[in-house]
C-alpha positions in Angstrom: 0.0 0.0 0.0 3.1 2.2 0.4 4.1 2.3 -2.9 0.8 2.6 -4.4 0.2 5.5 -2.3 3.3 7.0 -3.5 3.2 6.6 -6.7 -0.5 7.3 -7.8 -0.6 9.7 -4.2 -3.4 8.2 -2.8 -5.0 9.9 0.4 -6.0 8.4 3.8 -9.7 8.5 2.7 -8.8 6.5 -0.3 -6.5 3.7 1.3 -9.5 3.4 3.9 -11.6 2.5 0.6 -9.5 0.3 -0.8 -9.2 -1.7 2.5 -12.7 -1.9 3.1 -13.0 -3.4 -0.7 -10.3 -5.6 -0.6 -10.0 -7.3 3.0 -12.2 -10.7 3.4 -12.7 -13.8 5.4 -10.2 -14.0 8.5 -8.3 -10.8 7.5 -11.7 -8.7 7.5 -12.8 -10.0 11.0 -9.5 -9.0 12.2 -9.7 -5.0 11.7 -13.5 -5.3 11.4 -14.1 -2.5 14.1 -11.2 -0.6 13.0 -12.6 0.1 9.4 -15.2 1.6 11.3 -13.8 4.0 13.9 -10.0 4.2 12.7 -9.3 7.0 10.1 -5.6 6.3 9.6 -5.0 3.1 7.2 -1.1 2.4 8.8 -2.5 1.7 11.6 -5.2 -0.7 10.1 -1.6 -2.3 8.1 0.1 -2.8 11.6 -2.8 -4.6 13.2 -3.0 -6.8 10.0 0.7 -7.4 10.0 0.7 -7.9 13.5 -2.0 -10.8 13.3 -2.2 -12.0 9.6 1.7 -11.4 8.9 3.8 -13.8 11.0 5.7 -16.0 8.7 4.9 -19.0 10.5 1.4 -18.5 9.3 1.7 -17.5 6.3 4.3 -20.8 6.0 2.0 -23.2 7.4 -1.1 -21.9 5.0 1.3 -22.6 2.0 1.9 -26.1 3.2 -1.7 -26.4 3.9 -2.2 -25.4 0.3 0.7 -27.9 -1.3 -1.0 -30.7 0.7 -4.5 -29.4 -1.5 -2.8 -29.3 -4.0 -4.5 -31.7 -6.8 -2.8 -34.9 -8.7 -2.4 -33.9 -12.1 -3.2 -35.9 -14.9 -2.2 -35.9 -18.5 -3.9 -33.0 -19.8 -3.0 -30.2 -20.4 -4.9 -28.0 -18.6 -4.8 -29.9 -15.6 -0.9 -29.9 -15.9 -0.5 -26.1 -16.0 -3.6 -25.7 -13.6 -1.5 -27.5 -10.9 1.9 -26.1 -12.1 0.7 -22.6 -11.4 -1.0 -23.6 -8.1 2.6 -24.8 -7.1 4.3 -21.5 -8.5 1.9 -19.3 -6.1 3.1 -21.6 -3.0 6.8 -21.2 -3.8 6.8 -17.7 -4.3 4.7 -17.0 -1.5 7.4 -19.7 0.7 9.9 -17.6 -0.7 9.4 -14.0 0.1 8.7 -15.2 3.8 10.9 -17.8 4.4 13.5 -17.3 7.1 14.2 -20.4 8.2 14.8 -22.5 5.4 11.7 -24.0 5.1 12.0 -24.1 1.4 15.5 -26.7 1.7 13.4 -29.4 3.1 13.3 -32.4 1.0 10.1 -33.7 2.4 8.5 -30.5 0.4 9.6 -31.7 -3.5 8.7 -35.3 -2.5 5.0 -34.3 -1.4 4.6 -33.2 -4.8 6.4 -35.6 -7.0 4.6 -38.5 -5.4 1.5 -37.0 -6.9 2.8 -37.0 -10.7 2.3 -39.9 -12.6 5.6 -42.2 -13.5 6.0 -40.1 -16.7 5.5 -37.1 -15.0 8.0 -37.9 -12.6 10.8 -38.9 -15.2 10.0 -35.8 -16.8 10.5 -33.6 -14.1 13.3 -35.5 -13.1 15.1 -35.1 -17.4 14.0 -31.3 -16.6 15.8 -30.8 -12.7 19.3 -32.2 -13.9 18.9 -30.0 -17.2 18.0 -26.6 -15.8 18.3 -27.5 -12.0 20.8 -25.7 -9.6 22.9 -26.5 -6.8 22.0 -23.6 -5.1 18.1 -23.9 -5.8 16.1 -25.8 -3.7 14.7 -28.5 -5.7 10.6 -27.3 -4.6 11.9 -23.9 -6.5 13.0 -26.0 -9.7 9.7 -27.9 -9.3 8.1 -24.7 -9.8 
């Protein structure tokens, strides 16, 4: 919200606005009241931040989602439906891991085990090809 304030030099009004519209579900219950009575939308950032924010949750909702995450078949679709599921989860993993969380082995094998064989081989023809030492295989995956 910073930089978009910044750069298209939104005012307090307007951020209030655009939280109003944008926050749902847990995030919205969280600074429910505060939408209300609270004219300064930094303030509003901070309590989300504060409860929404912490890594570990964010972390564990991504694994929640890679455990979701569907078996994908031969087509097509399907392929690059799940592909860009698992893209979301690693880049998400990324920008808030601090601990590593992305190194673990156990992450690449949750997903592999849901390709088929072919799949599997594929991805396998494709890690040692474009693959890095210094990339966590989940990233390659990706």
């Amino acid at each position: 919200m910073k930089e978009s304030t910044r750069l298209y030099g939104f005012t307090n009004t307007e951020n209030m606005a655009r939280l109003r519209n944008c926050l749902r579900s847990e995030a919205r219950e969280v600074v429910s009241a505060l939408l209300i009575t609270v004219k300064d939308p930094a303030y509003i950032m901070r309590t989300l931040e504060q409860s929404c924010g912490q890594p570990e949750i964010i972390i564990d909702r991504a694994l929640e989602e890679l455990k979701r995450l569907p078996r994908p078949d031969q087509i097509a679709q399907e392929l690059n439906s799940c592909a860009i599921k698992l893209q979301n989860i690693v880049c998400v993993m990324q920008n808030v891991d601090g601990k590593g969380y992305l190194q673990n082995p156990m992450l690449t094998r949750k997903v592999t085990r849901r390709l088929s064989p072919h799949l599997r081989s594929r991805w396998c023809d494709y890690a040692e090809h474009y693959g890095s030492v210094d990339e966590p295989d989940i990233v390659t995956l990706s």
